[in-house]
Rosetta silent file (secondary structure, phi, psi, omega in degrees, C-alpha in Angstrom):
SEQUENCE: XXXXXXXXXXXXXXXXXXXXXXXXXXXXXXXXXXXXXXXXXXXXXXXXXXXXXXXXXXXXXXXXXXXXXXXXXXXXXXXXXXXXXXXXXXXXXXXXXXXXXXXXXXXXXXXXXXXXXXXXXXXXXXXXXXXXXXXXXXXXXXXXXXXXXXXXXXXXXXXXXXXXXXXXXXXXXXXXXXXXXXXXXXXXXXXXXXXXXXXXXXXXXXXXXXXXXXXXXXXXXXXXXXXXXXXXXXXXXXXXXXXXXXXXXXXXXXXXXXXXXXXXXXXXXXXXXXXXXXXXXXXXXXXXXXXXXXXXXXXXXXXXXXXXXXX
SCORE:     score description
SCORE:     0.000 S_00000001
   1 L     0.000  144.173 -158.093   20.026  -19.463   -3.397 S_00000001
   2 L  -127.449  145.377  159.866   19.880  -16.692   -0.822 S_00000001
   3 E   -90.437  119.799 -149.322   18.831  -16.973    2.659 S_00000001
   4 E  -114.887  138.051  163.408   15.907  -14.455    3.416 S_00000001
   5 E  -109.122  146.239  154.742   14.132  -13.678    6.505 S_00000001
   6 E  -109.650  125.337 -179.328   10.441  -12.033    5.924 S_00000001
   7 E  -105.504  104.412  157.456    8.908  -10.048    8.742 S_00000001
   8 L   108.697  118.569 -160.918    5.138   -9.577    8.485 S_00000001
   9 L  -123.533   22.788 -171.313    3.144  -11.926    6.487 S_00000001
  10 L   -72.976 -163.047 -169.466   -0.511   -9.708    6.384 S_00000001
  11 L   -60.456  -27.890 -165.529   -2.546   -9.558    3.355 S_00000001
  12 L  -111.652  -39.800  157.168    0.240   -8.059    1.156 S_00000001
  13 H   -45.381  -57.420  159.531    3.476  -10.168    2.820 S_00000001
  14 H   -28.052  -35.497 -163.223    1.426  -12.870    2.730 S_00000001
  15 H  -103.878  -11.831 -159.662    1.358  -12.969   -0.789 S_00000001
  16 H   -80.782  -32.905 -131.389    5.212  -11.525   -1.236 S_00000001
  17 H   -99.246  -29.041  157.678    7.354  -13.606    0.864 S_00000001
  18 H   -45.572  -61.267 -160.948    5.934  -17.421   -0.909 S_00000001
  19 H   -40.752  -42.953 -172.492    7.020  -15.290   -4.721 S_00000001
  20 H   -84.142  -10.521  154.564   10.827  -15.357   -3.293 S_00000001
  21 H   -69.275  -66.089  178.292   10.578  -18.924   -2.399 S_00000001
  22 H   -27.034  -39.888 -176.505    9.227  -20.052   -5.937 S_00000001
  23 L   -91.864   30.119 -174.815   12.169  -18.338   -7.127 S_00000001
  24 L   103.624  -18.694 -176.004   14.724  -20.666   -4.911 S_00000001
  25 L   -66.002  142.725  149.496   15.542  -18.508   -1.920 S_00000001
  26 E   -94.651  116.281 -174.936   15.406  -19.951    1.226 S_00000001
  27 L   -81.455  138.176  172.814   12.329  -18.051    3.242 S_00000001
  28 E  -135.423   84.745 -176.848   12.543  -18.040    6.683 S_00000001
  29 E  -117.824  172.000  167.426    9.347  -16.072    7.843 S_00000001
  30 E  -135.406  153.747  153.162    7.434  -14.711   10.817 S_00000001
  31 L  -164.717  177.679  170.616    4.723  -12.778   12.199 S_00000001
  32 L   -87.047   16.864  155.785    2.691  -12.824   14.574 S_00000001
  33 L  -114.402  130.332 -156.804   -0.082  -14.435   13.789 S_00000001
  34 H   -76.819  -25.098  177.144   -0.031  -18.104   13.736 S_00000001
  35 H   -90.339  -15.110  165.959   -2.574  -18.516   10.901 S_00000001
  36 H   -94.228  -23.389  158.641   -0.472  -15.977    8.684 S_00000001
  37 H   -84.389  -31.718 -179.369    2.471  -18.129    9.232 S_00000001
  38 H   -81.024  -33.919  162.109    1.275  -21.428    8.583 S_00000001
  39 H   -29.377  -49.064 -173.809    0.023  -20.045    5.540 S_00000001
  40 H   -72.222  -53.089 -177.251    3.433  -19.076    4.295 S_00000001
  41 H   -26.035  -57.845  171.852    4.770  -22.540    5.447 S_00000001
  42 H   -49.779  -38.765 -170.239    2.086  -23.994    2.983 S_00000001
  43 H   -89.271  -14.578 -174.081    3.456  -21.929   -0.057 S_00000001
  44 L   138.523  -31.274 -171.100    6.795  -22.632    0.670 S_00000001
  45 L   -75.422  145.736  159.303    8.573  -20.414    3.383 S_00000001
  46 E   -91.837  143.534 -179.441   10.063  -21.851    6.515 S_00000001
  47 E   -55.184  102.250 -175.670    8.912  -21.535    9.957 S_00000001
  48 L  -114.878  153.707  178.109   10.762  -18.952   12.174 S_00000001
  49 L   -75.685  -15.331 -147.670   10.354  -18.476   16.044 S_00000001
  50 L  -173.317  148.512  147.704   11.024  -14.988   16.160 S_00000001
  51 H   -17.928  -79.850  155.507   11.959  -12.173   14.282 S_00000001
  52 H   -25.056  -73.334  158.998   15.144  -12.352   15.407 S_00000001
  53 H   -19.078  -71.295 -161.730   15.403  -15.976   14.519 S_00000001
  54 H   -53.025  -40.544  158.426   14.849  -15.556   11.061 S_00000001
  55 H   -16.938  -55.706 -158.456   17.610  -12.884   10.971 S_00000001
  56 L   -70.993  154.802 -176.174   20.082  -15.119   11.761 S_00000001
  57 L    63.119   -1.715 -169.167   22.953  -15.973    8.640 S_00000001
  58 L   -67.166  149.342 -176.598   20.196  -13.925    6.534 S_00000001
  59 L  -102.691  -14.145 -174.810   21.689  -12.411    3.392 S_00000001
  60 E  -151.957  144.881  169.725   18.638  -10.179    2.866 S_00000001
  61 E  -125.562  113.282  105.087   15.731   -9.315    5.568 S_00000001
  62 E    -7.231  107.161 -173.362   12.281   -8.266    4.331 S_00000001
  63 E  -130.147  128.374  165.794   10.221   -6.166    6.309 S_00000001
  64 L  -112.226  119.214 -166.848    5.988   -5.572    5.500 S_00000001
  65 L  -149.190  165.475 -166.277    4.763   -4.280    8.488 S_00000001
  66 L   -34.681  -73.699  173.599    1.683   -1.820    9.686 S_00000001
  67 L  -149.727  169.209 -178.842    3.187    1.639   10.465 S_00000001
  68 H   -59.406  -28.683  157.639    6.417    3.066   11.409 S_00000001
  69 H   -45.898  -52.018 -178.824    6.240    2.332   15.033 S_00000001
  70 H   -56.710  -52.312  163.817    6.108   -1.524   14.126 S_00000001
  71 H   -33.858  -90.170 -157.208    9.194   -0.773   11.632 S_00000001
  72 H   -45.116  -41.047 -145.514   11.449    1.485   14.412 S_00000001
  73 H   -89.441  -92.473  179.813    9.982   -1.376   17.418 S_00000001
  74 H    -5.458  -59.898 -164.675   11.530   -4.495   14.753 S_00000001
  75 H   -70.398  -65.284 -162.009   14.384   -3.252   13.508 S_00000001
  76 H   -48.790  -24.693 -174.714   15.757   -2.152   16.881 S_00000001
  77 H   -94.218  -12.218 -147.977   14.527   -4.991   18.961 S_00000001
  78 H  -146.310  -32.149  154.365   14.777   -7.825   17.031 S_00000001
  79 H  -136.247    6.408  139.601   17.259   -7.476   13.802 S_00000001
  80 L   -49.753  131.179  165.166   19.944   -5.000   14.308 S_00000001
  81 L    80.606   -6.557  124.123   22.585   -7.534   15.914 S_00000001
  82 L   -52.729  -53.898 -169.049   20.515  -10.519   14.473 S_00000001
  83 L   -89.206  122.368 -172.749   21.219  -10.194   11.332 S_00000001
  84 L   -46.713  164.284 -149.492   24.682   -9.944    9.979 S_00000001
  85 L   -93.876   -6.371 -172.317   26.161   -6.813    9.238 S_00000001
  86 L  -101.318  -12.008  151.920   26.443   -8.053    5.141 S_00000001
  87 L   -27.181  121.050  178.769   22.777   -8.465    5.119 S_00000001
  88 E   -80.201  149.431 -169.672   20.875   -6.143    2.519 S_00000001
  89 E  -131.936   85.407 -179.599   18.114   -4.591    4.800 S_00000001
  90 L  -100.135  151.330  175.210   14.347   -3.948    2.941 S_00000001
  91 L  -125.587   82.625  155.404   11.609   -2.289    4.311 S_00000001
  92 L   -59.650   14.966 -175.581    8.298   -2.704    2.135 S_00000001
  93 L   -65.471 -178.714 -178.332    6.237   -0.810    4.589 S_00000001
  94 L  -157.117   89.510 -167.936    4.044    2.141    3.999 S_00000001
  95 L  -120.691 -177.593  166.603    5.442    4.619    6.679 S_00000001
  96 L   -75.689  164.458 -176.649    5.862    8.303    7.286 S_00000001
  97 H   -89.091  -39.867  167.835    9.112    9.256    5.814 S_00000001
  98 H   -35.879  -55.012 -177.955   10.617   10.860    9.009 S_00000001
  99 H   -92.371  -10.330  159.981   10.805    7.605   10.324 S_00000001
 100 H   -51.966  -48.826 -160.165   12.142    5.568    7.408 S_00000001
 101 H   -96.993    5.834  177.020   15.182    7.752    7.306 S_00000001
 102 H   -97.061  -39.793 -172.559   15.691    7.747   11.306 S_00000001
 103 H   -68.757  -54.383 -162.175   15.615    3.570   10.953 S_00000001
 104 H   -70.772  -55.192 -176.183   18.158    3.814    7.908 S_00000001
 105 H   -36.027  -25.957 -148.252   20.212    6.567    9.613 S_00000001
 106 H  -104.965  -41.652 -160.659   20.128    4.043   12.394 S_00000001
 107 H   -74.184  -69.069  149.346   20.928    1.236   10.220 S_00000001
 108 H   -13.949  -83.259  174.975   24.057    3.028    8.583 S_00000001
 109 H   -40.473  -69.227  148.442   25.638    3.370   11.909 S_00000001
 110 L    -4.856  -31.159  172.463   25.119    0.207   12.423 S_00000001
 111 L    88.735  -16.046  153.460   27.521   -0.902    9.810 S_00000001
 112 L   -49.220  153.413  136.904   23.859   -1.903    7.073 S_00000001
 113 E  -116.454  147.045  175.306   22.682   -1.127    4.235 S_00000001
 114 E  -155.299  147.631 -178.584   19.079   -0.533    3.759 S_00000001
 115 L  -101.753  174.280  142.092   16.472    0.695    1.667 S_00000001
 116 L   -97.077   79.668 -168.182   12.992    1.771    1.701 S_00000001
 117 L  -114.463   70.787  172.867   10.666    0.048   -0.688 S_00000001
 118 L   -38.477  167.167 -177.869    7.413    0.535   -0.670 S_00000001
 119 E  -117.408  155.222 -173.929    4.592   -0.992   -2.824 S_00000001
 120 E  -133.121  162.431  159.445    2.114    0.314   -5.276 S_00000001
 121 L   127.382  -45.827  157.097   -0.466   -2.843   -6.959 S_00000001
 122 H   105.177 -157.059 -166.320   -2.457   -3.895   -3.957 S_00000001
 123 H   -45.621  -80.497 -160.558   -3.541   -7.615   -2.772 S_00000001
 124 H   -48.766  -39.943  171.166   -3.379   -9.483   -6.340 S_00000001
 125 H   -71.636  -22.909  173.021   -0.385   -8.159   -7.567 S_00000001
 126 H   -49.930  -46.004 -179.831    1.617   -9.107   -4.299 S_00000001
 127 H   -50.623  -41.305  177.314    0.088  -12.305   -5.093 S_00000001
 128 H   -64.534  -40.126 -149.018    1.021  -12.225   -8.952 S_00000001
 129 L    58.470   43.302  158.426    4.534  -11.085   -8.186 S_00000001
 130 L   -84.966  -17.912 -170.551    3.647   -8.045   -9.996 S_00000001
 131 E   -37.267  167.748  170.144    4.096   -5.029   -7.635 S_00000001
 132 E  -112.177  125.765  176.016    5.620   -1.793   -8.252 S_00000001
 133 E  -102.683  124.565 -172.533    8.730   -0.862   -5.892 S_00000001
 134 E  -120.537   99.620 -155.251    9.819    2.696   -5.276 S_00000001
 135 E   -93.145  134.234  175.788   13.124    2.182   -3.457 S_00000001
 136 E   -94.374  124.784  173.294   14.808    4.969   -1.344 S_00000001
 137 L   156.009 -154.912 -155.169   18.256    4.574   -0.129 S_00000001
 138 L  -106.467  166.052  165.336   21.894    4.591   -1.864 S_00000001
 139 H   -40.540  -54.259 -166.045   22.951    3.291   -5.228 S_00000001
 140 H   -71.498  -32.837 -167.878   24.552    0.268   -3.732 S_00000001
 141 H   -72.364  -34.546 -176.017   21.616   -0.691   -1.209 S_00000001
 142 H   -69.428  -35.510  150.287   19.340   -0.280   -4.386 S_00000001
 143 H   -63.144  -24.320  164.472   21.382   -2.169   -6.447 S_00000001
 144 H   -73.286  -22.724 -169.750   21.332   -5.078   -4.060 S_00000001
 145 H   -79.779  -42.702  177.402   18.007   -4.860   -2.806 S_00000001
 146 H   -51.327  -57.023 -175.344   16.650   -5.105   -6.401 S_00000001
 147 H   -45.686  -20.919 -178.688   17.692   -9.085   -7.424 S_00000001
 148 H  -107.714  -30.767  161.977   15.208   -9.817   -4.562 S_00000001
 149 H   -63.440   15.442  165.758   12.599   -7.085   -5.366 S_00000001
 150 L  -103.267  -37.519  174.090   12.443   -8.095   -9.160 S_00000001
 151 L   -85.667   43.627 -177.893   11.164  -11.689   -7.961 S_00000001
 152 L  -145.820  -29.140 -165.134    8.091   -9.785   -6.184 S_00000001
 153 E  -152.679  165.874  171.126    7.322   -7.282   -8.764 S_00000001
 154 E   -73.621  -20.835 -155.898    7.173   -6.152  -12.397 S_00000001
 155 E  -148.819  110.952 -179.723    8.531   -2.778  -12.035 S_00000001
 156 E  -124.068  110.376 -160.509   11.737   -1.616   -9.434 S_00000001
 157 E  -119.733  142.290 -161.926   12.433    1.722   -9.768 S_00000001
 158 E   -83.343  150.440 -177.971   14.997    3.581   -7.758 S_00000001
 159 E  -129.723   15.042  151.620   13.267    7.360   -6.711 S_00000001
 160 E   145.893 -114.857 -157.364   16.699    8.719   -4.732 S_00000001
 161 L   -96.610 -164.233  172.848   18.098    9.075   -1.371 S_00000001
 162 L   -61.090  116.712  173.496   16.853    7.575    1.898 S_00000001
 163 L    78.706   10.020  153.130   12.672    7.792    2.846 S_00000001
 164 L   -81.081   -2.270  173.528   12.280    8.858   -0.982 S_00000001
 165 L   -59.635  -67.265  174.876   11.062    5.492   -1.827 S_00000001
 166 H   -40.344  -47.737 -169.057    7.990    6.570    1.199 S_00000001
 167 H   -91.097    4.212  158.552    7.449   10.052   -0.221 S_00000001
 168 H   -77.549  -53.650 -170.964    6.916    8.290   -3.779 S_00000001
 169 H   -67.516  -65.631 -174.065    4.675    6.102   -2.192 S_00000001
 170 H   -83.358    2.487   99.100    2.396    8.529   -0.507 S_00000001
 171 H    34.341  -94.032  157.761    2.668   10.815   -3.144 S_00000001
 172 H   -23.885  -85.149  179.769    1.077    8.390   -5.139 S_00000001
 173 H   -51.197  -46.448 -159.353   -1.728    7.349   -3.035 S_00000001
 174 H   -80.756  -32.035  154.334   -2.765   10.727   -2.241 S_00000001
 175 H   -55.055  -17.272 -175.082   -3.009   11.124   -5.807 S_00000001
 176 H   -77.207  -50.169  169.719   -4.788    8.168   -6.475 S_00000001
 177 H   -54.107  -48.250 -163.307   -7.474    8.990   -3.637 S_00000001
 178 H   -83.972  -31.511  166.855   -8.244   12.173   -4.645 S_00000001
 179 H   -68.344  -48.098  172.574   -8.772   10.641   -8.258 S_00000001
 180 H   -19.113  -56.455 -150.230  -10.635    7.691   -6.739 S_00000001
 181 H   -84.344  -41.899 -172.848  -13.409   10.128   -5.201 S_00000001
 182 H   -48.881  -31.268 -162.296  -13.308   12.386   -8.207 S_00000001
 183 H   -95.304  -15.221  179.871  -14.290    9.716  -10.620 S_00000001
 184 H   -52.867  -80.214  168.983  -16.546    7.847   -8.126 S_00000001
 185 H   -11.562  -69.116 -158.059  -18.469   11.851   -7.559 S_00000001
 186 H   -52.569  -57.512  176.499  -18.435   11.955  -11.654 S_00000001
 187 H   -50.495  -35.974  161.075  -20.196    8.723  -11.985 S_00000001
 188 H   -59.304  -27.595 -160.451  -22.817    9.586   -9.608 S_00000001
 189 H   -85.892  -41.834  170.844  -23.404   12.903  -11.195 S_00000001
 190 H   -57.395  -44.410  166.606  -23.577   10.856  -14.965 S_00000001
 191 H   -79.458  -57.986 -177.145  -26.670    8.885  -13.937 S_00000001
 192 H   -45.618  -37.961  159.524  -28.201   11.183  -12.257 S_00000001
 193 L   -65.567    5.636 -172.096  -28.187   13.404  -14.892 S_00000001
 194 L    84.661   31.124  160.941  -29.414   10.161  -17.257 S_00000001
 195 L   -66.949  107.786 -173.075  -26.528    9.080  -18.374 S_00000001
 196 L   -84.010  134.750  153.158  -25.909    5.090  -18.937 S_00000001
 197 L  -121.426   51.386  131.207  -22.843    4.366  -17.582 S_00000001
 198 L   -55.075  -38.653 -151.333  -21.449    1.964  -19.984 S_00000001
 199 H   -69.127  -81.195 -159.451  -21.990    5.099  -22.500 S_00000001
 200 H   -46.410  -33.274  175.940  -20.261    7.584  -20.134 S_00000001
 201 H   -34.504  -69.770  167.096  -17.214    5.000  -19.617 S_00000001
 202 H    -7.186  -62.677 -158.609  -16.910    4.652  -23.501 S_00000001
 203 H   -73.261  -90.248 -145.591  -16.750    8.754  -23.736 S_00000001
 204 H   -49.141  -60.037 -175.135  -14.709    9.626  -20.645 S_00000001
 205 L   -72.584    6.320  179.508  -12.023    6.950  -21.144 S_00000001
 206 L  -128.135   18.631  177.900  -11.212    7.588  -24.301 S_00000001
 207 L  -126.665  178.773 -175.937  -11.515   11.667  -23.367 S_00000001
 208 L   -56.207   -5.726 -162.058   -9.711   14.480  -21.177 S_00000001
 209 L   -98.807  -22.727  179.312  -11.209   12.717  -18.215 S_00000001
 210 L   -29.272  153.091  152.452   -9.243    9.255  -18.410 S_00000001
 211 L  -167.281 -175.473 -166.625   -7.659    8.034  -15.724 S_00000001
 212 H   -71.809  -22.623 -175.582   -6.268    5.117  -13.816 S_00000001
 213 H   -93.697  -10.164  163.676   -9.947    4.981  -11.295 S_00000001
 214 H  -110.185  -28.622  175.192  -11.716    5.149  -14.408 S_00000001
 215 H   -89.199  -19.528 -170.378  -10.377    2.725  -17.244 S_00000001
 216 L  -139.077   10.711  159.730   -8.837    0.359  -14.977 S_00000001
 217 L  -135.742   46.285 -157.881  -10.347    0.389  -11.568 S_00000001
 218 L   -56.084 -173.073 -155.198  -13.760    1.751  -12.518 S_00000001
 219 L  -120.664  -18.302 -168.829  -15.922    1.983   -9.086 S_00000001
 220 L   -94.422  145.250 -176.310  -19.289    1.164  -11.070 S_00000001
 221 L   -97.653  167.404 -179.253  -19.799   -2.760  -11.554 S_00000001
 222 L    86.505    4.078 -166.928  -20.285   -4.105  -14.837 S_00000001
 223 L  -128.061  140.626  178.816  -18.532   -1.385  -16.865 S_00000001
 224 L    49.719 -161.139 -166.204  -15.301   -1.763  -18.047 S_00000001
 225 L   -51.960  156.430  167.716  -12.318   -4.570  -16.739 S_00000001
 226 L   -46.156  143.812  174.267  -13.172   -6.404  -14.172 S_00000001
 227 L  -155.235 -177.496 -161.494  -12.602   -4.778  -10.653 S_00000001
 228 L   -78.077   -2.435  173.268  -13.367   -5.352   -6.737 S_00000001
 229 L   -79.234  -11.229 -179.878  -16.967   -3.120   -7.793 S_00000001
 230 L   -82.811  -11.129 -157.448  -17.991   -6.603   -9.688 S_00000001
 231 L  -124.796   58.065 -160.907  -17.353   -8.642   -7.033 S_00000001
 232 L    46.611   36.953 -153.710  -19.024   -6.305   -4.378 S_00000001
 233 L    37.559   37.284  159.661  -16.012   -4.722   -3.487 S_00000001
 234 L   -62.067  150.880  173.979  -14.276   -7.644   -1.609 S_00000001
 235 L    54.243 -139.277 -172.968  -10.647   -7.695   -1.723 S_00000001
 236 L    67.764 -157.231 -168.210   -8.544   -4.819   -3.934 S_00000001
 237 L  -110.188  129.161  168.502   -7.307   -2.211   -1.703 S_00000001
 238 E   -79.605  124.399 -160.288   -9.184   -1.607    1.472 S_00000001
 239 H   -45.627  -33.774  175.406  -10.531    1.785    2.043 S_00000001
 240 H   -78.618   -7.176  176.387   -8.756    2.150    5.819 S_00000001
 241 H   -64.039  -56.054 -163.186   -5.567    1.156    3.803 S_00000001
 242 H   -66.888  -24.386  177.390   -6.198    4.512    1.388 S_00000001
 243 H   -88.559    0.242 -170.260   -7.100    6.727    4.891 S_00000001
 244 H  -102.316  -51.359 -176.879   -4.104    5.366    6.510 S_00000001
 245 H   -58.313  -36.220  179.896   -2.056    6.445    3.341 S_00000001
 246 L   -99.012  -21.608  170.068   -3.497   10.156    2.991 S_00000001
 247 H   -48.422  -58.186 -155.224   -3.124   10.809    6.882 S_00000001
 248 H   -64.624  -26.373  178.257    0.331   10.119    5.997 S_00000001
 249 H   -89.921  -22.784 -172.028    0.127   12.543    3.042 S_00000001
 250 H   -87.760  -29.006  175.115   -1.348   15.112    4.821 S_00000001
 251 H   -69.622  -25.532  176.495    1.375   14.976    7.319 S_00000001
 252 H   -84.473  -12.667 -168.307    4.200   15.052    5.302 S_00000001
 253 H   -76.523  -56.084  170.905    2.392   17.708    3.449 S_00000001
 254 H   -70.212    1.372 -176.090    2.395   19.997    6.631 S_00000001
 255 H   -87.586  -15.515 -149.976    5.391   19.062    7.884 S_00000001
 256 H   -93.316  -28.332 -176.269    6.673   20.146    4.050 S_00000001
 257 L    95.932    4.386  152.849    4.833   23.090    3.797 S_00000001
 258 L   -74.297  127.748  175.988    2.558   22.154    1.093 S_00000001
 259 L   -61.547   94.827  146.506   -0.621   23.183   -0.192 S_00000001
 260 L   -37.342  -20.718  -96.418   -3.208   20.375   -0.369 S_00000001
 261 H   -98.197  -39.241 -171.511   -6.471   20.951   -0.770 S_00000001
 262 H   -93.203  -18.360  154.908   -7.682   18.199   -2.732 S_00000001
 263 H   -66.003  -26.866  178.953   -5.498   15.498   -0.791 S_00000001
 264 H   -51.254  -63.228 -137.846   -7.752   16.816    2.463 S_00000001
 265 L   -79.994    5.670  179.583  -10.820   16.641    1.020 S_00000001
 266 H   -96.328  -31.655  174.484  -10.046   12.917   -0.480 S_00000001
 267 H   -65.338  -97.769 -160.991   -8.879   12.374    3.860 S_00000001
 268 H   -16.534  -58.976 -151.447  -12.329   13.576    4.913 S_00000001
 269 H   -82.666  -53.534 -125.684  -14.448   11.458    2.606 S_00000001
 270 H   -90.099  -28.758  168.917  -12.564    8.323    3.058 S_00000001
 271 H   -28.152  -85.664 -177.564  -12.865    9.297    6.941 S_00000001
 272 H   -28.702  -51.096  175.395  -16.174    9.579    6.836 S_00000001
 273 H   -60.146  -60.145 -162.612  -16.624    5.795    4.756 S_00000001
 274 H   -84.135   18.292  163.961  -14.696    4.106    7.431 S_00000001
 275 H   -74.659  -33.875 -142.290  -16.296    6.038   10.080 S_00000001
 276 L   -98.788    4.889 -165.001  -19.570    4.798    8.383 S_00000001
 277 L    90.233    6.312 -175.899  -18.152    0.851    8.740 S_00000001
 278 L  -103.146   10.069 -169.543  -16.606    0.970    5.238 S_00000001
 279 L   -50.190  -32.285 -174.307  -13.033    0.257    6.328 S_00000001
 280 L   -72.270  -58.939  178.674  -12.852   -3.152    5.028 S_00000001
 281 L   -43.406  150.137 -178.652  -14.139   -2.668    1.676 S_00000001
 282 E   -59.054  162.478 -167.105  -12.376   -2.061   -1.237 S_00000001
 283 H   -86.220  -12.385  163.007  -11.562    1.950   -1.449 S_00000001
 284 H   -51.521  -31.463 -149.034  -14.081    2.062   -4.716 S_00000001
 285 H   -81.618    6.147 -175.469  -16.940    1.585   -2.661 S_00000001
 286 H   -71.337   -5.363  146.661  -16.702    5.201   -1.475 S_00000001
 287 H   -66.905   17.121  163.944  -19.300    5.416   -4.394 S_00000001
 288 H  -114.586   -3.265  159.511  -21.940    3.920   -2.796 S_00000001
 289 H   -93.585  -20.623  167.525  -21.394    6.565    0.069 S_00000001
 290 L   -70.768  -34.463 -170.208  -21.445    9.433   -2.516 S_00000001
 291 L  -104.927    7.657 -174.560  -24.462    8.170   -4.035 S_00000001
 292 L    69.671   66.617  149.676  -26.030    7.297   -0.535 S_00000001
 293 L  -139.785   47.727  170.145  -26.615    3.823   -0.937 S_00000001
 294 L   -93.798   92.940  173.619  -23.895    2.803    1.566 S_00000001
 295 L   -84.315  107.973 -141.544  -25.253    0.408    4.200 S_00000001
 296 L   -78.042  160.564 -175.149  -23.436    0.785    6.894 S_00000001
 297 L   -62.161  -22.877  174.044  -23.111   -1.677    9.265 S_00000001
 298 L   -72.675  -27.958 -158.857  -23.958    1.138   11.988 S_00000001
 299 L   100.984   -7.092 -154.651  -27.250    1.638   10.373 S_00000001
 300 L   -81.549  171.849 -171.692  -26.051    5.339    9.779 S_00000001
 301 L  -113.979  157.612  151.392  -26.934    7.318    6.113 S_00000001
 302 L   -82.735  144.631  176.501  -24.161    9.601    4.524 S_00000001
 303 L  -110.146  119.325 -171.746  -25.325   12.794    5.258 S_00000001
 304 L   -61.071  158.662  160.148  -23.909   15.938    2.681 S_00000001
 305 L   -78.339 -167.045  178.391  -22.668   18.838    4.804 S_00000001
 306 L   -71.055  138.825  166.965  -24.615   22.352    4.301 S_00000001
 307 L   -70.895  116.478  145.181  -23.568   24.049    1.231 S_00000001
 308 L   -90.540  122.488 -177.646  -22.197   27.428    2.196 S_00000001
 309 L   -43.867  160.956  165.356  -21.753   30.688    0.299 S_00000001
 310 L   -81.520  134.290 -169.681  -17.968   32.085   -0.421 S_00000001
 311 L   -62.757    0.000    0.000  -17.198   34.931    1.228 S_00000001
């Protein structure tokens, strides 16, 4: 049994840092909300005062946290020199990559090891202890970090050096987005032309068109596996999650010197939904802003821009 501390208990710690108690660790977590802690308490985790706190004697520290300020503002304040220097040091966040590899860099010195391991799977699989981990960092931090990232997830895969677990991760997502809206667009375009779409599912997912937003997160409800469009598009991954994730892509894209064009135009739309009040909602529901039947909480409609000719 390993002593753990877990920092940040939101909707996706929340569900992580109870999985490593079930498997025998001793949890020691915090955050900062008092109704997100007693939660964990309930599932199993122990009660810490402080970051810090939980640090101490930890053999492994667990961090899910917002954005990379909240990482860099943690580690420095509250478990470098809490936590022993033999302490494996994860970061499950979903940061820019600059500053993952300034915190490890930081970390190093320090006399740590630490990783970067972001998550792919959303709410239910944290809950399942299904996740995907895409760890950044050195052989040895990866090998250590994994015995406690295998009791969280199904799948721990190492993707190289330090902040490549984070450029795997948004990577991802901006692919994922940009698929999201395509197949969301497609579906709208499929009735309107008179399409049923049970029919088009049928064709398209079993055609050049497949994908992961259409066989196994479709955005329309009643067609195909269940998904957050059956259940109005509560829970799943929330749409200010996926606009938080391609800001992040577009910035590493420009800092990288990469051409984008279709990661943009998946930031703009999702902009627009959680400009429109859709932030909460699962990231599907940007089809009911595509097909204009989004009711936004402002009262506002989406409005298309003007079509313009190409020069």
């Amino acid at each position: 049994m390993a002593k753990i501390a877990f920092i940040g208990l939101g909707h996706m710690g929340g569900g992580m840092a109870p999985n490593l108690a079930k498997a025998g660790h001793e949890v020691r977590a915090f955050d900062l909300s008092e109704e997100a802690l007693a939660h964990a308490v309930e599932r199993g985790c122990k009660r810490a005062g402080s970051a810090a706190e939980a640090c101490k004697d930890a053999d492994a520290v667990v961090t899910m946290l917002p954005a990379g300020k909240h990482v860099a503002e943690v580690y420095r304040s509250q478990v470098f020199g809490a936590a022993p220097a033999s302490a494996i040091l994860i970061d499950c966040s979903t940061i820019d990559v600059a500053t993952a590899r300034a915190v490890e860099a930081e970390a190093e010195a320090k006399g740590y090891v630490m990783v970067d391991a972001p998550v792919s799977g959303g709410i239910a699989a944290a809950e399942g202890g299904t996740l995907t981990f895409m760890v950044g960092g050195s052989q040895d931090g990866f090998e250590r970090a994994r015995e406690f990232l295998e009791k969280m997830g199904k799948a721990v895969i190492h993707a190289g050096d330090p902040g490549a677990g984070q450029a795997a991760k948004i990577c991802n997502n901006m692919l994922l987005g940009a698929s999201m809206a395509a197949t969301c667009e497609t579906f709208v375009l499929a009735q309107k032309l008179g399409l049923d779409p049970k029919v088009f599912f049928d064709i398209s997912s079993k055609a050049s068109g497949q994908c992961w937003s259409m066989t196994s997160y479709c955005p329309v409800p009643g067609v195909g596996p269940e998904t957050p469009a059956d259940r109005e598009y509560e829970g799943g991954f929330a749409a200010a999650l996926m606009l938080k994730d391609l800001k992040l892509a577009m910035e590493a894209a420009q800092s990288a010197g990469a051409y984008t064009p279709m990661g943009g135009e998946a930031e703009e739309l999702f902009q627009r939904f959680v400009d429109l009040g859709g932030g909460n909602k699962d990231f599907s529901a940007l089809i009911k802003m595509i097909d204009d039947s989004w009711d936004s909480p402002q009262g506002e409609k989406h409005v298309e821009p003007p079509v313009t000719a190409l020069d």
